[in-house]
C-alpha positions, -999 to +999 in steps of 0.1 A: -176+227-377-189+190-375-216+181-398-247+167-387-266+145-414-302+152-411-323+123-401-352+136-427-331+144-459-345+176-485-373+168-498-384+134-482-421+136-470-418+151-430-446+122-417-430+089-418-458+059-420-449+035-386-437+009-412-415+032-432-399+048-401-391+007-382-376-003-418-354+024-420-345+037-383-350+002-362-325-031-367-348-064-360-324-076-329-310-108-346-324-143-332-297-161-307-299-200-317-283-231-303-277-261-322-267-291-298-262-326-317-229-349-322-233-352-361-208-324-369-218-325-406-255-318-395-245-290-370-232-273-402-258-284-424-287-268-405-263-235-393-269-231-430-306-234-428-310-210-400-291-183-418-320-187-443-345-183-415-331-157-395-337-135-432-309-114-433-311-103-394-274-113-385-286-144-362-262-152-336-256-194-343-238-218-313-236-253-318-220-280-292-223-315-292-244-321-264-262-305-237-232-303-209-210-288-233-236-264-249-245-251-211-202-249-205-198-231-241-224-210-243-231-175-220-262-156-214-284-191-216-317-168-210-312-147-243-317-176-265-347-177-288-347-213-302-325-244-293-324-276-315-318-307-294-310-341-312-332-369-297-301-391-301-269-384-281-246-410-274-241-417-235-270-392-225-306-400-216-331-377-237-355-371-206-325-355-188-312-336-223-343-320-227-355-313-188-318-295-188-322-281-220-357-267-208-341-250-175-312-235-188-324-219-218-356-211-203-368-186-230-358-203-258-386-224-278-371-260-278-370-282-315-363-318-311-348-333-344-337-368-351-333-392-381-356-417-360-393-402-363-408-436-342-444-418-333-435-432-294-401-408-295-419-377-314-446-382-283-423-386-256-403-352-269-438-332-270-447-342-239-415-333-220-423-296-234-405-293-272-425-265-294-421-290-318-404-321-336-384-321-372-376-354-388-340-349-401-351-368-429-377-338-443-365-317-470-353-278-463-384-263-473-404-281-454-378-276-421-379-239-430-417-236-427-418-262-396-392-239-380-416-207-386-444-222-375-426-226-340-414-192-339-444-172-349-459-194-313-475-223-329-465-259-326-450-289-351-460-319-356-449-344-382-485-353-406-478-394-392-482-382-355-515-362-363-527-391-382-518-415-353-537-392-327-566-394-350-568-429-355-567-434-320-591-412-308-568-386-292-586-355-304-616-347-292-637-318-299-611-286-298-641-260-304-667-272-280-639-278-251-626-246-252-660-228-243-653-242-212-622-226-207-617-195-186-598-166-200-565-174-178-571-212-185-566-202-221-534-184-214-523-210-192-528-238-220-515-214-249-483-208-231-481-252-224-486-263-257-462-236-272-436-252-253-430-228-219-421-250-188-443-242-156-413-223-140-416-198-166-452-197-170-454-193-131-430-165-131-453-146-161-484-150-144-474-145-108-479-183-098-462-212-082-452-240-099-476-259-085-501-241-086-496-242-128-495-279-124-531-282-107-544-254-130-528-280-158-546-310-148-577-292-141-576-280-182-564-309-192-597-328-177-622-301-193-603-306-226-608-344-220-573-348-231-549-371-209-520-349-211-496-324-225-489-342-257-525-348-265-534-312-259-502-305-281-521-329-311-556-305-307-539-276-314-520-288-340-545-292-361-557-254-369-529-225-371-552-206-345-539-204-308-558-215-281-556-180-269-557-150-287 
């Protein structure tokens, strides 16, 4: 006779707590990453970080050089979680690296890092829709809890860029803007500044891509913010969402 092992063994407690029973009886699905940089040494470097990150959860890592060959390499583009994009790859514009990077792996929460953290490239890579931007040059720790940040849904900024934003007036009041804010303007801007491109923010609300765009600049003007990156600097100054 085959034996069957009981799922509740002799004497263990018959009520399982929700907890107990999702530790024991439910496998986290491991996180699907991307890595896409020419610095082969760096590729390894930070597949070493992410095993650190991904705590134990058997995280699936790819890596490529750049964006061409990551899309050619890699299968099932919509079942990534997180994609780190150098700013700097030779023979490739980064506007086109990241508006492809951004279409193909639509789901996946976009990281720009580069060993060149000029405040006009950091700006430029928020505003074309990254979840976020890591100097190279910052230690692990802090690249661990950057990386975090981004995946629990909030955004990173470098301190310099905050400070630059402040300094030049960039942040208005976040508190007293958002009263004005409907409830689906909320969403709308929660799901922009946490780095979702309007294609996939149209298909979760039922929109059209336009019709995201006009809610966009409509938000963007009751924020009294000029754009996405701005926005981006707001919220990036309190670990609360826009929308909860």
């Amino acid at each position: 006779m085959t034996s069957i092992s009981p799922l509740i063994s002799p004497g263990q407690p018959l009520v399982l707590s929700a907890q107990q029973f999702y530790s024991e009886h439910v496998k986290q699905a491991p996180m699907n990453i991307a890595i896409i940089d020419d610095d082969n040494l760096w590729r390894e470097t930070v597949a070493d970080l992410l095993l650190v990150l991904s705590e134990g959860s058997d995280a699936k890592i790819s890596d490529a050089a750049n964006p061409k060959s990551a899309i050619e390499q890699f299968t099932n583009h919509s079942s990534f979680d997180l994609v780190l994009l150098d700013y700097h790859i030779p023979r490739t514009e980064f506007q086109a690296n990241i508006a492809l990077v951004r279409e193909v792996f639509e789901n996946a929460k976009i990281v720009v890092v580069s060993a060149d953290n000029s405040p006009n490239h950091i700006i430029g890579a928020i505003d074309a829709g990254a979840a976020g931007f890591i100097p190279k040059s910052s230690n692990p720790d802090l690249q661990l809890a950057a990386l975090r940040h981004i995946l629990d849904g909030e955004i990173y900024l470098p301190a310099d860029v905050l400070r630059l934003g402040a300094d030049q007036g960039l942040l208005p009041d976040q508190e007293r803007n958002l009263e004005l804010l409907s409830d689906a303007q909320r969403k709308i801007l929660d799901a922009t500044v946490t780095g979702k491109s309007n294609k996939v923010i149209a298909i979760e609300f039922g929109l059209h891509e336009g019709t995201v765009a006009n809610h966009l600049s409509v938000i963007y003007r009751l924020l009294g913010v000029q754009n996405r990156t701005q926005a981006v600097m707001m919220f990036s100054q309190t670990s609360n969402k826009p929308y909860h």
